[in-house]
C-alpha positions in Angstrom: -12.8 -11.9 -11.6 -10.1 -14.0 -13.7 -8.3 -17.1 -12.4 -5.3 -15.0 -11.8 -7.4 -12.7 -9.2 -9.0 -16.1 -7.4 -5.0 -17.3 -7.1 -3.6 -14.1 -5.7 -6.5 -13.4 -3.0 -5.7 -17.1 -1.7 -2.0 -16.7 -2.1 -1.5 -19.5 -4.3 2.3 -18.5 -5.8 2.5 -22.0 -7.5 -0.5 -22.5 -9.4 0.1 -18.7 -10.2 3.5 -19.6 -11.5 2.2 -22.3 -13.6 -0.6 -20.1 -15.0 1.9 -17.1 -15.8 3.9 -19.3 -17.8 0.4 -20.1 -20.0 -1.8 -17.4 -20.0 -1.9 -13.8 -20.3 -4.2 -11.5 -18.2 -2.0 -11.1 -14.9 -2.9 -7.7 -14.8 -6.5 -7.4 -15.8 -9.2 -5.5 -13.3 -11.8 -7.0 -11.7 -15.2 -5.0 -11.1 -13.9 -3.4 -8.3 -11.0 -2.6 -11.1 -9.0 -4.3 -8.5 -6.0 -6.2 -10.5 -4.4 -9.6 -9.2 -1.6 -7.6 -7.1 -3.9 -5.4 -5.1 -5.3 -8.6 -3.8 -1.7 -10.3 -3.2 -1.3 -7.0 -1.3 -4.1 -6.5 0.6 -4.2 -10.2 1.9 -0.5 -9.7 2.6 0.7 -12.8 0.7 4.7 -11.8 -0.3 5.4 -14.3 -2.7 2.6 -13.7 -5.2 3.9 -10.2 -5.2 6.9 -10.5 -5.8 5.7 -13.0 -8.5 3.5 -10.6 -10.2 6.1 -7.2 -10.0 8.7 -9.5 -11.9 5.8 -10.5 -14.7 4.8 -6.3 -14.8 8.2 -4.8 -16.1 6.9 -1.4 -16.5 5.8 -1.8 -13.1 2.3 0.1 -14.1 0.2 -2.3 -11.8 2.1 -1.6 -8.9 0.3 2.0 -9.4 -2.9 0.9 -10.4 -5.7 2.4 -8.3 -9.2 0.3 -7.8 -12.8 1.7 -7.5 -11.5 3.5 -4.4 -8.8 5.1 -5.6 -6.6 2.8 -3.2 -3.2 1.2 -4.9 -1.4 -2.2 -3.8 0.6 -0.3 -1.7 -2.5 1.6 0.0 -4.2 -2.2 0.8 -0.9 -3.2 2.7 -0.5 -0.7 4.7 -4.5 -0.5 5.7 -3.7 -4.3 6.9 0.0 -3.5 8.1 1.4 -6.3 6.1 5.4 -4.7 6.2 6.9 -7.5 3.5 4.5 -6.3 1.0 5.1 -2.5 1.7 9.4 -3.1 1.4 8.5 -5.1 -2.1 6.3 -2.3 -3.2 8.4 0.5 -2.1 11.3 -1.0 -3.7 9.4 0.0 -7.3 10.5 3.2 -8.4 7.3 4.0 -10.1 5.5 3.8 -6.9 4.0 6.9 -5.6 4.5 6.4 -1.4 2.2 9.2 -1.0 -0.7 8.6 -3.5 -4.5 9.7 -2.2 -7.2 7.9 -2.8 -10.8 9.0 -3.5 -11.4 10.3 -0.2 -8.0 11.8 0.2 -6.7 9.2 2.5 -2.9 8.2 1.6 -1.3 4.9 2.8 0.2 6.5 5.5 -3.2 7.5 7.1 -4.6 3.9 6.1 -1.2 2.6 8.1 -1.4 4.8 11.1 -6.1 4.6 11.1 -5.2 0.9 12.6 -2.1 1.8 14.2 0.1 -0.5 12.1 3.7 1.2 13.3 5.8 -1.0 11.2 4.3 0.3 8.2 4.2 3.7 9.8 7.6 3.6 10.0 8.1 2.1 6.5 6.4 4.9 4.8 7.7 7.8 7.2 11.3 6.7 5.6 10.1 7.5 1.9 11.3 11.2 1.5 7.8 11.6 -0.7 5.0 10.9 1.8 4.3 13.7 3.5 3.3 12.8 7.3 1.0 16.3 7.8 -1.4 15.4 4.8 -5.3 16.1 5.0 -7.9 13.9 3.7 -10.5 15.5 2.3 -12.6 16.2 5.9 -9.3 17.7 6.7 -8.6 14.3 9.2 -4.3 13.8 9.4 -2.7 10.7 9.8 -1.8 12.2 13.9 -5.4 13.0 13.7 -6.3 9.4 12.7 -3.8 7.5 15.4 -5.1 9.6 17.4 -8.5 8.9 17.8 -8.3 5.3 17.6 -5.9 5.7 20.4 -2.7 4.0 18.4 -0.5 5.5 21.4 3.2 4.1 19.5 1.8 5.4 15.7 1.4 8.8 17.5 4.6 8.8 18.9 6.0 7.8 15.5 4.1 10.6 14.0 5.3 13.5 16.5 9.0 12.6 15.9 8.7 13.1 12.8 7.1 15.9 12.7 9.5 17.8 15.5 12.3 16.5 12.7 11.0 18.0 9.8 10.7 21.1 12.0 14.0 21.3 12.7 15.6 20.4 9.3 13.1 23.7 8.7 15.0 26.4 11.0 
């Protein structure tokens, strides 16, 4: 773990600041390969993000996946943390629908803990597809579902009887 890592776990925008402006290494992984903004993201702490997606002007962190497979944007929605998904989203490189290691995209993480802010965040990208299967063939309904998220299912079933009828 790098100084840069330590600062964006604790959410520490202006000692990150200061340090940007010195050092390089913003983006480096950790052992988990986890870089600096997957911890901003997956503590939920905005303003580091929005620090470190203005230092990455390719964007390429913003897709980097960890150990897991998980992105930044996979991390805040597991947590539900809604500023960090709308700062993430906003990338273009971003892929809303990615899958990580054991098929699980964001919008399964989201809906698993019944986050329906983020549900709804993600349902709006055009990408993510809301019928997805991890790999023990589990949906994001599925996953709301069983851990009784009663408004993520709701969510879940709109959209679904939408995209059925934008089908006939």
């Amino acid at each position: 773990m790098t100084l840069f890592h330590f600062l964006s776990f604790f959410g520490l925008t202006n000692l990150l600041n200061d340090q940007l402006g010195h050092s390089t290494g913003h983006n480096k992984t950790d052992w988990h390969h986890r870089t600096p903004l997957s911890y901003a993201a997956w503590n939920g702490h905005e303003g580091v993000v929005k620090l470190l997606l203005e230092q990455d002007t390719d964007n390429a962190d913003s897709m980097d996946k960890d150990g897991n497979g998980q992105t930044p944007l996979a991390h805040a929605a597991w947590n539900g943390h809604e500023g960090v998904l709308k700062l993430l989203l906003e990338q273009d490189i971003v892929n809303a629908d990615s899958m990580d290691r054991d098929g699980q995209t964001p919008l399964a993480r989201a809906a698993w803990n019944g986050h329906e802010g983020a549900v709804k965040l993600l349902l709006e990208k055009e990408a993510v597809n809301a019928d997805s299967m991890d790999k023990d063939g589990q949906t994001p309904l599925a996953a709301a579902a069983w851990n009784g998220c009663e408004g993520v299912v709701k969510l879940l079933l709109e959209q679904m009887l939408e995209d059925n009828q934008s089908n006939i």
